[in-house]
py3Dmol code that shows the C-alpha trace and the ligand (Angstrom):
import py3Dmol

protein = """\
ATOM      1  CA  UNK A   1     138.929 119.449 -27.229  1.00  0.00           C
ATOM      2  CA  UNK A   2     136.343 118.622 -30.061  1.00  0.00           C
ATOM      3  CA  UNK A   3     135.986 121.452 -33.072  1.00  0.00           C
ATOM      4  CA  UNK A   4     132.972 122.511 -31.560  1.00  0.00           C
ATOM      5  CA  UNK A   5     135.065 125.122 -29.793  1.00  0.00           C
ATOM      6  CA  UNK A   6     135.777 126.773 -32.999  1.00  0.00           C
ATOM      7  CA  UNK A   7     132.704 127.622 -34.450  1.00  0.00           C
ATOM      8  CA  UNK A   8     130.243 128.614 -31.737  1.00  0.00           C
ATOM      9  CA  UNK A   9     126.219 128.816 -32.401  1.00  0.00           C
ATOM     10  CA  UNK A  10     125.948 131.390 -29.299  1.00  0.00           C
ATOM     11  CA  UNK A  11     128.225 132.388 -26.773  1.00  0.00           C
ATOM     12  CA  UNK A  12     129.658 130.230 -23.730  1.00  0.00           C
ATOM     13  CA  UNK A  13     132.046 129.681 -20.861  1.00  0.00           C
ATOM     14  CA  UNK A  14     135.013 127.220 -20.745  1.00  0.00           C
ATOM     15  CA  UNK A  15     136.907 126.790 -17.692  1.00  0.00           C
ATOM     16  CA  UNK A  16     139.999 125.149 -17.287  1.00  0.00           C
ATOM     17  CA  UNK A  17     141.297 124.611 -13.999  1.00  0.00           C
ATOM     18  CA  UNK A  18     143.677 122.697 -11.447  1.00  0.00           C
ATOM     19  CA  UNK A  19     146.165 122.398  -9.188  1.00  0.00           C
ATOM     20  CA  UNK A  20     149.785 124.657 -10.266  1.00  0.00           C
ATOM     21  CA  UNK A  21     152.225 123.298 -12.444  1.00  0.00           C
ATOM     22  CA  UNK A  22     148.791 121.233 -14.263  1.00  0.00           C
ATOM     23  CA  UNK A  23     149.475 122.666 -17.324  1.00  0.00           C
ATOM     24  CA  UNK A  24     146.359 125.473 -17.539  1.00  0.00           C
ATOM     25  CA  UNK A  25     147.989 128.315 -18.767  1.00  0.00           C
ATOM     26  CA  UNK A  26     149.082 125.865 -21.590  1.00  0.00           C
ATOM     27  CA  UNK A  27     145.524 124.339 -22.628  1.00  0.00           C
ATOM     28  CA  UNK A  28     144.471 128.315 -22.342  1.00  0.00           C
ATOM     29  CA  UNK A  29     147.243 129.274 -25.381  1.00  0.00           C
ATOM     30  CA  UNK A  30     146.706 125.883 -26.991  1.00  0.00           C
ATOM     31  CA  UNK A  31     142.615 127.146 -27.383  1.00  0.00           C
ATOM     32  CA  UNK A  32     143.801 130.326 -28.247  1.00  0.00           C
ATOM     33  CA  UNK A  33     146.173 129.727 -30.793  1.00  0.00           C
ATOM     34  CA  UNK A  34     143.533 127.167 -32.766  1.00  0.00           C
ATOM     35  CA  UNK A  35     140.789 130.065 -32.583  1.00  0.00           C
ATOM     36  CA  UNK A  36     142.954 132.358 -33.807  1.00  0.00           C
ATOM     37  CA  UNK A  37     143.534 130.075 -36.849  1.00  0.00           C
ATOM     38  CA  UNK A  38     140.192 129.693 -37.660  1.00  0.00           C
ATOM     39  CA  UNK A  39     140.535 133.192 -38.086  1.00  0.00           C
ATOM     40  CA  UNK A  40     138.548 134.451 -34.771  1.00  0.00           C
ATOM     41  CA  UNK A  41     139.378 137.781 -32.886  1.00  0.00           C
ATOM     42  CA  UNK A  42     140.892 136.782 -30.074  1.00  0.00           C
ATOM     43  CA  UNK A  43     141.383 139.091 -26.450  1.00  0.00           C
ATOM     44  CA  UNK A  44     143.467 137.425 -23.927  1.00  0.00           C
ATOM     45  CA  UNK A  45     143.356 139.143 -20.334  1.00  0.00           C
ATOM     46  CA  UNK A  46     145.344 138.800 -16.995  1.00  0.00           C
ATOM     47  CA  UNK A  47     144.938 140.260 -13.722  1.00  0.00           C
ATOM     48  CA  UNK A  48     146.771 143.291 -11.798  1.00  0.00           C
ATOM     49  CA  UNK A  49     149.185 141.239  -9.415  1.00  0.00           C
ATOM     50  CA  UNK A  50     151.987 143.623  -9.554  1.00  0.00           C
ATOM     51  CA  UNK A  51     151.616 147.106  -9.661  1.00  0.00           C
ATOM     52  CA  UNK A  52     152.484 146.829 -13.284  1.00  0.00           C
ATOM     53  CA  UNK A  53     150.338 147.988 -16.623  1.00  0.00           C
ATOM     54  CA  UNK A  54     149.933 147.282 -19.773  1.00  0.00           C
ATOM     55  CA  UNK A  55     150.598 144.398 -22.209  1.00  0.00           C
ATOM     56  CA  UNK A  56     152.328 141.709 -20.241  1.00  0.00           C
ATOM     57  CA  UNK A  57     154.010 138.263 -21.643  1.00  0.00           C
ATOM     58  CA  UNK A  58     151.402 135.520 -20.158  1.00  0.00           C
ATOM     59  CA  UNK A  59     153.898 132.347 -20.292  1.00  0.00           C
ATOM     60  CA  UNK A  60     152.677 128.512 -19.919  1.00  0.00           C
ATOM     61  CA  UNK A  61     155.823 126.295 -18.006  1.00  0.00           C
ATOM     62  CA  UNK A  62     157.021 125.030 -21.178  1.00  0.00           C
ATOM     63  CA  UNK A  63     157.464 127.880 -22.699  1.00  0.00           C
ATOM     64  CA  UNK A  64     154.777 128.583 -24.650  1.00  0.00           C
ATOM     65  CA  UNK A  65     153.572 132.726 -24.874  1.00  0.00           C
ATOM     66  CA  UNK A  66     151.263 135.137 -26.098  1.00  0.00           C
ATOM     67  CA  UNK A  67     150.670 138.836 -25.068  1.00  0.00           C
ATOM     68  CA  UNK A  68     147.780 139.569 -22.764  1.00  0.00           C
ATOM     69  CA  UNK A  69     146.832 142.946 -21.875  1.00  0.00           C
ATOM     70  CA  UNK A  70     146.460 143.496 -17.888  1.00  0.00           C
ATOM     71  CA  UNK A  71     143.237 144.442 -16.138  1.00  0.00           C
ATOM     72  CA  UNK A  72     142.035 145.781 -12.642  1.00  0.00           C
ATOM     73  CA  UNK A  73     138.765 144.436 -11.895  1.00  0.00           C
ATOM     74  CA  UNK A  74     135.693 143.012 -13.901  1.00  0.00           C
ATOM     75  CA  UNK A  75     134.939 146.745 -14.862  1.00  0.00           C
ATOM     76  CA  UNK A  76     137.875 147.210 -16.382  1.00  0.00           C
ATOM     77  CA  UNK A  77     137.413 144.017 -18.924  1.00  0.00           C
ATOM     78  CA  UNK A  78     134.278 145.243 -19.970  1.00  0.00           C
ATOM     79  CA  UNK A  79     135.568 148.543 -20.976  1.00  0.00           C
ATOM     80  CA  UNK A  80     138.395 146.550 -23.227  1.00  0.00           C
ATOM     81  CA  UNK A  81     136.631 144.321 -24.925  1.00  0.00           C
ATOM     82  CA  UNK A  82     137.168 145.491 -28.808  1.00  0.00           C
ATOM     83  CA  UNK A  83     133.614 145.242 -31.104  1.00  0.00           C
ATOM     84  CA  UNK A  84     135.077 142.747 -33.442  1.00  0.00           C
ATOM     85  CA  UNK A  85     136.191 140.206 -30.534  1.00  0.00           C
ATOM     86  CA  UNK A  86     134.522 137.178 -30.324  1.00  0.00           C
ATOM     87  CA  UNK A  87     136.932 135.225 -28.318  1.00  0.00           C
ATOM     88  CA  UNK A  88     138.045 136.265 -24.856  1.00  0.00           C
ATOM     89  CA  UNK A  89     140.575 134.291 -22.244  1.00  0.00           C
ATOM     90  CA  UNK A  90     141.156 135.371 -19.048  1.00  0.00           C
ATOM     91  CA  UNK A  91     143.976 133.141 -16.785  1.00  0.00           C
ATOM     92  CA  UNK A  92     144.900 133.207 -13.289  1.00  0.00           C
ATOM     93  CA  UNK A  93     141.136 134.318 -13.187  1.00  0.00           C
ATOM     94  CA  UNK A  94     141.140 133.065  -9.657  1.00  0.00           C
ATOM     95  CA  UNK A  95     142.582 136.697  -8.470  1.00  0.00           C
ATOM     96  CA  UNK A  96     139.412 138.240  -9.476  1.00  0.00           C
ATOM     97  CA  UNK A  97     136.007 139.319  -7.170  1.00  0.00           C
ATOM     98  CA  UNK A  98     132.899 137.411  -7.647  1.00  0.00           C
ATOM     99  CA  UNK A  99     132.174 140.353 -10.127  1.00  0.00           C
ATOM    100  CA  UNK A 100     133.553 138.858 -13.067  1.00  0.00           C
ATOM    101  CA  UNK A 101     130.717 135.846 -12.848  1.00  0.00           C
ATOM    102  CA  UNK A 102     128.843 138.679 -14.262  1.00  0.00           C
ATOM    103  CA  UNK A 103     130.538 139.773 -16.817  1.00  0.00           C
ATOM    104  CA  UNK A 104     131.467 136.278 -18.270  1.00  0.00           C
ATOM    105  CA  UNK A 105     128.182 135.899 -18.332  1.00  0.00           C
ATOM    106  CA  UNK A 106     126.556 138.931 -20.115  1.00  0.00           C
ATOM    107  CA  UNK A 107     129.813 137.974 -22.363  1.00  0.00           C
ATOM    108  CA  UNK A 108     128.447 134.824 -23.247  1.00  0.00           C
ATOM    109  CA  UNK A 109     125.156 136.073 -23.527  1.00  0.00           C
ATOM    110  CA  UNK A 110     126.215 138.519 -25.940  1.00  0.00           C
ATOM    111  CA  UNK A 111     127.492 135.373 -28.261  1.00  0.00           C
ATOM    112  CA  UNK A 112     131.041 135.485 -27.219  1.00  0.00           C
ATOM    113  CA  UNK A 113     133.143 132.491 -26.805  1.00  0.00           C
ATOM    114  CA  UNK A 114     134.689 133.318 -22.815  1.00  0.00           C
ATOM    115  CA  UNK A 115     137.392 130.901 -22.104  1.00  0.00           C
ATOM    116  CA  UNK A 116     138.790 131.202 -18.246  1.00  0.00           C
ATOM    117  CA  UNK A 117     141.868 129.788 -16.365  1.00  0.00           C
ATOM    118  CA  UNK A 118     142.582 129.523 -12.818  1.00  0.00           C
ATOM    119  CA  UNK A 119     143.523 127.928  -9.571  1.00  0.00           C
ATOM    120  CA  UNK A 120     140.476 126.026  -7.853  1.00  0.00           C
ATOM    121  CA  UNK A 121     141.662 125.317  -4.524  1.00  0.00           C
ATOM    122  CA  UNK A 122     144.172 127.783  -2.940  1.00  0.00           C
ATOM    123  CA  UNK A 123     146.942 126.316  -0.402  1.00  0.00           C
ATOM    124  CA  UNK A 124     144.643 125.360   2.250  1.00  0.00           C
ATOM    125  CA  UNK A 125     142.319 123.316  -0.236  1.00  0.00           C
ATOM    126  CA  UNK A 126     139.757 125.327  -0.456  1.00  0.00           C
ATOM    127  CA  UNK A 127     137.718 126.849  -3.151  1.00  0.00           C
ATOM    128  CA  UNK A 128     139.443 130.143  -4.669  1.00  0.00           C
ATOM    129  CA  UNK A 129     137.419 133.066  -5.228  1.00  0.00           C
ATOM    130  CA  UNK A 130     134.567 133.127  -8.023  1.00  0.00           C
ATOM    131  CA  UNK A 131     136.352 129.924  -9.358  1.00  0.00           C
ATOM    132  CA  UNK A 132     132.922 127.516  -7.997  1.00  0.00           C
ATOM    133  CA  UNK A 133     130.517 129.788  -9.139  1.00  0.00           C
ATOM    134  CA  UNK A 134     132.496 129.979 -12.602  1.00  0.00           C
ATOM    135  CA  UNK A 135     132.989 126.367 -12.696  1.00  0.00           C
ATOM    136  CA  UNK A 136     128.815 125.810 -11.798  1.00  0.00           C
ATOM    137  CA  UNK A 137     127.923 128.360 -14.701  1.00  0.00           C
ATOM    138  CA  UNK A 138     129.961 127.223 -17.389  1.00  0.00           C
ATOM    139  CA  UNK A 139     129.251 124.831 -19.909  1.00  0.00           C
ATOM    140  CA  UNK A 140     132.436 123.008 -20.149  1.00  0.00           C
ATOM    141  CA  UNK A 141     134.616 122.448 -16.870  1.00  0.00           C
ATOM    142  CA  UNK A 142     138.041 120.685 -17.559  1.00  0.00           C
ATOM    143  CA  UNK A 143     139.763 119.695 -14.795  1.00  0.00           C
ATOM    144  CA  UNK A 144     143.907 119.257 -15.198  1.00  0.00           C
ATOM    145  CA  UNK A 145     146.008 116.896 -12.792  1.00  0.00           C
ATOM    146  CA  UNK A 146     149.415 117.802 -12.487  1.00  0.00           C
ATOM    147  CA  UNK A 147     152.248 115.331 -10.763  1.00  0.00           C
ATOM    148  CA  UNK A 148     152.573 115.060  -6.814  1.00  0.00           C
ATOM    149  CA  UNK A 149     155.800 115.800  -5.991  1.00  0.00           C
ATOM    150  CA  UNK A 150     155.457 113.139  -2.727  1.00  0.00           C
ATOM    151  CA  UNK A 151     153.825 109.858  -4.507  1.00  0.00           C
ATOM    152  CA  UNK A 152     153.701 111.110  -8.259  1.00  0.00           C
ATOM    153  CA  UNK A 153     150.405 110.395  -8.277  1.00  0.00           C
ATOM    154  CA  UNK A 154     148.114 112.576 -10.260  1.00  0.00           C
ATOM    155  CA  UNK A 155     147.935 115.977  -8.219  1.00  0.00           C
ATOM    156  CA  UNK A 156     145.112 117.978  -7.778  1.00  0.00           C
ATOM    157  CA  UNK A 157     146.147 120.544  -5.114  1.00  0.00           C
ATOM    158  CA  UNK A 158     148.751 122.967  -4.568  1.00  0.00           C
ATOM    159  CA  UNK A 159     151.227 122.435  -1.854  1.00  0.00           C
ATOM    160  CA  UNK A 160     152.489 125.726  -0.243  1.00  0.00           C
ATOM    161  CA  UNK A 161     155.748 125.637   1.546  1.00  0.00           C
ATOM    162  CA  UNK A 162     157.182 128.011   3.847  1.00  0.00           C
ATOM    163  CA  UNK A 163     161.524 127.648   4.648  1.00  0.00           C
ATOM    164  CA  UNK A 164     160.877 124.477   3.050  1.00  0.00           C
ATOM    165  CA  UNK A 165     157.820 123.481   5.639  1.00  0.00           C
ATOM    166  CA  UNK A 166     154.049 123.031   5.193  1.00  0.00           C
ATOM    167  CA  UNK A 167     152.514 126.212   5.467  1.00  0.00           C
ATOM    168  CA  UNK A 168     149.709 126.754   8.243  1.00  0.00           C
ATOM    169  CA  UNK A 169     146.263 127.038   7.673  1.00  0.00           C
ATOM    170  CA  UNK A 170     146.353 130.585   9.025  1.00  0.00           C
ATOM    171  CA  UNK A 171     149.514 131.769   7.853  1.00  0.00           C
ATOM    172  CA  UNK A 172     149.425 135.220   6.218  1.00  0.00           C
ATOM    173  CA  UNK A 173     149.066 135.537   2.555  1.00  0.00           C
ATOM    174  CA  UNK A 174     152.507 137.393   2.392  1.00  0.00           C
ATOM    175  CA  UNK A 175     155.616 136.150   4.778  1.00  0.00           C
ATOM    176  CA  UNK A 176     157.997 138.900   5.054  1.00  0.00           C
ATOM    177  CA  UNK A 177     161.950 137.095   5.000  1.00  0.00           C
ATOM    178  CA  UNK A 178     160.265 133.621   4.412  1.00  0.00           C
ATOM    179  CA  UNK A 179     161.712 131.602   1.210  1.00  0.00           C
ATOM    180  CA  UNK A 180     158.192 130.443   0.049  1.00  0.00           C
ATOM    181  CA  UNK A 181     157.516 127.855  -2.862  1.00  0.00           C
ATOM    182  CA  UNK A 182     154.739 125.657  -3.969  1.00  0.00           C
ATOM    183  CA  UNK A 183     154.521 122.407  -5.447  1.00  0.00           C
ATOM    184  CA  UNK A 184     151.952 120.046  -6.442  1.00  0.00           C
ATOM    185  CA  UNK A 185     150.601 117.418  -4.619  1.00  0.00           C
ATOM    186  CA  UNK A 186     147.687 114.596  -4.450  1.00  0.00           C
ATOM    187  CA  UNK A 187     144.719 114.469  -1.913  1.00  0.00           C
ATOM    188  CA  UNK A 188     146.878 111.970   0.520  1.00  0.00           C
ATOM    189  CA  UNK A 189     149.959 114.362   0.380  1.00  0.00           C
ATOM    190  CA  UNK A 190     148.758 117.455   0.532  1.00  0.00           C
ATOM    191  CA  UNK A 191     149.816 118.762   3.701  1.00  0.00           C
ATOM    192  CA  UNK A 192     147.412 121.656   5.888  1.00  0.00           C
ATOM    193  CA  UNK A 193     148.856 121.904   9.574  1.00  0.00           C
ATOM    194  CA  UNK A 194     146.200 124.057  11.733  1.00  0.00           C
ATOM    195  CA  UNK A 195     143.438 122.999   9.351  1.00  0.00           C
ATOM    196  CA  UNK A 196     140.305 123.367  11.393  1.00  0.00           C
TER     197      UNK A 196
END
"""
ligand_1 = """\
1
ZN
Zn 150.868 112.166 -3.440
"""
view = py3Dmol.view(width=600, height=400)
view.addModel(protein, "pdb")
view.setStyle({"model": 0}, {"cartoon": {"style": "trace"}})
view.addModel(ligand_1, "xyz")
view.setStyle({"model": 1}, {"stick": {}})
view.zoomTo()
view.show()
């Protein structure tokens, strides 16, 4: 990304996004790591998945980590954000409500530098949460490819298998005594039996 990312007139939104295993988590640290040498204050933010508080590890796949601090909701963000930050990072974004469109915004607004990372198709292929209206508001939209695991073409979606078979269209988020995994695959490979 060009140094225009360091040194920000007024505020804006980045979003990186893609398929899992594409490498987001990684461009997210990358970013955050280069503001934080040009000596910005930098909050980095991850959703409530687990029942469990407080600061949490957020990890890229190769290895690469910085402490985030977990939230609940959009709310919650708002009430964290320090008076001295001027960069803020959000990943796996896709697990919030539509209500943090908002609040990136009046973030940017404010002249805050909001860079967001998330998922922009969920296992069926379709659009995940407030990722389209995040990717429609924000001024810079990159896009990551991973590697399909059928063709090794460049992958865009996420492949979710259940006992080692597509899953359905309408399976249940959560299969109780399933082995579930996901991999990355292209257009042509990715695999949605049930799809309407
Ligand atoms: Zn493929």
């Amino acid at each position: 990304m060009p140094d225009r990312h360091l040194r920000p007139s007024s505020g804006w939104i980045e979003v990186i996004c893609g398929s899992m295993f594409s490498g987001k988590t990684e461009e997210l640290l990358r970013r955050l790591r280069r503001a934080i040498i040009a000596r910005q204050k930098v909050q980095l933010f991850k959703p409530l998945v687990d029942n469990r508080y407080g600061l949490r590890t957020v990890a890229s796949h190769n290895g690469m980590k910085m402490e985030g601090q977990v939230i609940q909701n959009a709310q919650d963000l708002l009430q964290n954000i320090r008076a001295d930050t001027t960069v803020v990072a959000i990943d796996e974004v896709q697990f919030f409500d539509t209500d943090i469109v908002q609040v990136c915004s009046d973030l940017a607004h404010r002249g805050l530098r909001v860079i967001v990372a998330g998922l922009d198709l969920d296992f069926r292929g379709e659009p995940f949460g407030p990722m389209p209206i995040l990717m429609a508001q924000a001024e810079s939209v990159d896009k990551l490819h991973a590697i399909c695991m059928k063709c090794g073409g460049e992958a865009s979606r996420t492949q979710r298998l259940i006992d080692n078979r597509p899953a359905f269209y309408e399976d249940p988020v959560v299969m109780i005594g399933a082995s579930e995994t996901y991999e990355a695959r292209c257009r042509a490979c990715h695999e949605v039996p049930h799809k309407p």
